[in-house]
C-alpha positions as CSV (number, residue, x, y, z in Angstrom):
1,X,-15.2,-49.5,45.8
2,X,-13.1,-51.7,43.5
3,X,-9.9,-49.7,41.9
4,X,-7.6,-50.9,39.4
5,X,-3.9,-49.8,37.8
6,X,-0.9,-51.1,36.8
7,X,2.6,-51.4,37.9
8,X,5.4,-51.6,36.1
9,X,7.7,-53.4,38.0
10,X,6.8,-55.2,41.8
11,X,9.1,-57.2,43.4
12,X,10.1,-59.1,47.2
13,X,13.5,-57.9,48.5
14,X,15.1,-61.2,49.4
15,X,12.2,-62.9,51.8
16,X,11.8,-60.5,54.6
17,X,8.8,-58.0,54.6
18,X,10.1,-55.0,52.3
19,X,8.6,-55.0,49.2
20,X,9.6,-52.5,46.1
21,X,7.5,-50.7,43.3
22,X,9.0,-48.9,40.3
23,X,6.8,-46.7,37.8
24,X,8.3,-46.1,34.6
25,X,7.5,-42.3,33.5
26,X,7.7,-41.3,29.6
27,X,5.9,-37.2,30.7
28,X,8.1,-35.3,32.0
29,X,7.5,-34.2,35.9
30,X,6.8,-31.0,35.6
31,X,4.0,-31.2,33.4
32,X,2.2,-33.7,35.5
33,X,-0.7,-32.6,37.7
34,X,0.5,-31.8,41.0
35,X,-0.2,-34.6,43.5
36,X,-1.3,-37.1,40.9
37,X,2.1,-39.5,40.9
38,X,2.1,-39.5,44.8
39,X,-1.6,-40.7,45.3
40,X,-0.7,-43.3,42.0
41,X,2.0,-44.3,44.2
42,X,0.3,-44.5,47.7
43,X,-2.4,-46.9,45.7
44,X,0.2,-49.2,44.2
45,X,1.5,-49.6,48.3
46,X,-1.4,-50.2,49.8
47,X,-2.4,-52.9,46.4
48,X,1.0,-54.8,47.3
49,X,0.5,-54.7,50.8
50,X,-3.0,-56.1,50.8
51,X,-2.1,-58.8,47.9
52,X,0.8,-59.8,50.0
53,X,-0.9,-60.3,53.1
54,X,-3.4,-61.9,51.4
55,X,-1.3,-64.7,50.5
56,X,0.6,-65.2,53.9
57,X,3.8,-62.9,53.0
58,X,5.7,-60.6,55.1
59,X,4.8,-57.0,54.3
60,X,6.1,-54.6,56.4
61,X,7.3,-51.9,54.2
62,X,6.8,-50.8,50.6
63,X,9.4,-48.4,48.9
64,X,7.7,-47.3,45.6
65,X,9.6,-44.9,43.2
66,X,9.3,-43.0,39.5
67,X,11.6,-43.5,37.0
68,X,11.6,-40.7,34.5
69,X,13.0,-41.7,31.4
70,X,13.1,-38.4,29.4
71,X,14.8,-37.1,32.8
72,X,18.4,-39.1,32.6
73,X,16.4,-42.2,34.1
74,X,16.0,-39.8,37.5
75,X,14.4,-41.9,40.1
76,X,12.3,-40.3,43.0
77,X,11.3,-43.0,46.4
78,X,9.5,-43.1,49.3
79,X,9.0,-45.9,51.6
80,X,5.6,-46.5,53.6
81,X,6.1,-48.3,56.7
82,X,3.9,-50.1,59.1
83,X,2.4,-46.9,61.2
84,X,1.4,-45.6,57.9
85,X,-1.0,-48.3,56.3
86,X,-4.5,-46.9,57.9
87,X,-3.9,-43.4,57.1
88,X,-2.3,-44.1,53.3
89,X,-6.0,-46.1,53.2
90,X,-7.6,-43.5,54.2
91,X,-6.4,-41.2,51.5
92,X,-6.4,-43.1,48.9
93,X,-10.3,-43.7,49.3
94,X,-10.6,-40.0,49.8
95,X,-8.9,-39.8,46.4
96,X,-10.8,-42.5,44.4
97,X,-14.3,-41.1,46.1
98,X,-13.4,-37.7,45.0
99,X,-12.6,-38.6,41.2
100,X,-15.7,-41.1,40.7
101,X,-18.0,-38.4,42.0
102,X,-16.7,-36.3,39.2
103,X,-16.9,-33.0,41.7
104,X,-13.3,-31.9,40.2
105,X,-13.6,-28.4,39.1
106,X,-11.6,-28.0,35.8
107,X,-8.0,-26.4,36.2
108,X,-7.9,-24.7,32.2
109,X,-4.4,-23.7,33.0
110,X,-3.6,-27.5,33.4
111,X,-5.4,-28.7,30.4
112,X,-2.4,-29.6,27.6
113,X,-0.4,-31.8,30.6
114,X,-3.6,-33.2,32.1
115,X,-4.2,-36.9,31.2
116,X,-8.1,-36.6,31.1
117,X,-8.1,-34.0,28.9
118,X,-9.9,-36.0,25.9
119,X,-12.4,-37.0,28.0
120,X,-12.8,-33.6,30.2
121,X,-15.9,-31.4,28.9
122,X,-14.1,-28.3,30.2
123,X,-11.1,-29.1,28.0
124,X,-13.0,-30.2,24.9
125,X,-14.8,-26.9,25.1
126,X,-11.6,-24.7,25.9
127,X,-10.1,-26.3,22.5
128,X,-13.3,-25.9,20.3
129,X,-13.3,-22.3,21.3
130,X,-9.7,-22.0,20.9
């Protein structure tokens, strides 16, 4: 299963193994679907880890973080350490299986701060009948 994303910001700290992430935020946390930052944020680990190692570098932590810019800049981190990697992997296959089987039944409640909502039939349906 190939996934893809972006990061906004991945650096080395110094030449040792910890590696950073930072996600810049313009929604506001509360109106983001629960869980859905922490499983962006366990993919973009487990991507620097694996493109690291790949190419010979120390990895033995990642600290990735949200920056929420409508929030005062307020910054929320986590670091992942080496007894986590096969679990986070796990997951985060367990995530991207879930979403390409399209087996998500719709939240309505969620619809105006959900990010699929343009493409979600549910949602498109919920507005027209709105």
């Amino acid at each position: 299963m190939t996934l893809a994303g972006a990061m906004d910001l991945v650096w080395q700290e110094g030449d040792g193994g910890l590696w950073r992430v930072m996600d810049y935020k313009i929604t506001l946390s509360r109106k983001a679907p629960p869980g859905l930052y922490g499983a962006q944020l366990d993919f973009y680990a487990l991507a620097v880890r694996e493109a690291a190692l790949r190419r010979g570098l120390p990895c033995e932590a990642v600290d990735v973080g949200l920056v929420f810019l409508r929030e005062d800049s307020r910054v929320e981190r986590r670091q992942i350490g080496n007894d986590a990697w096969e679990e986070l992997k796990a997951r985060v296959l367990d995530v991207a299986r879930l979403g390409a089987a399209g087996d998500c039944p719709p939240n309505l409640a969620r619809c105006p701060a959900c990010p699929w909502k343009t493409g979600c039939p549910a949602a498109v349906q919920k507005e027209a009948a709105a």
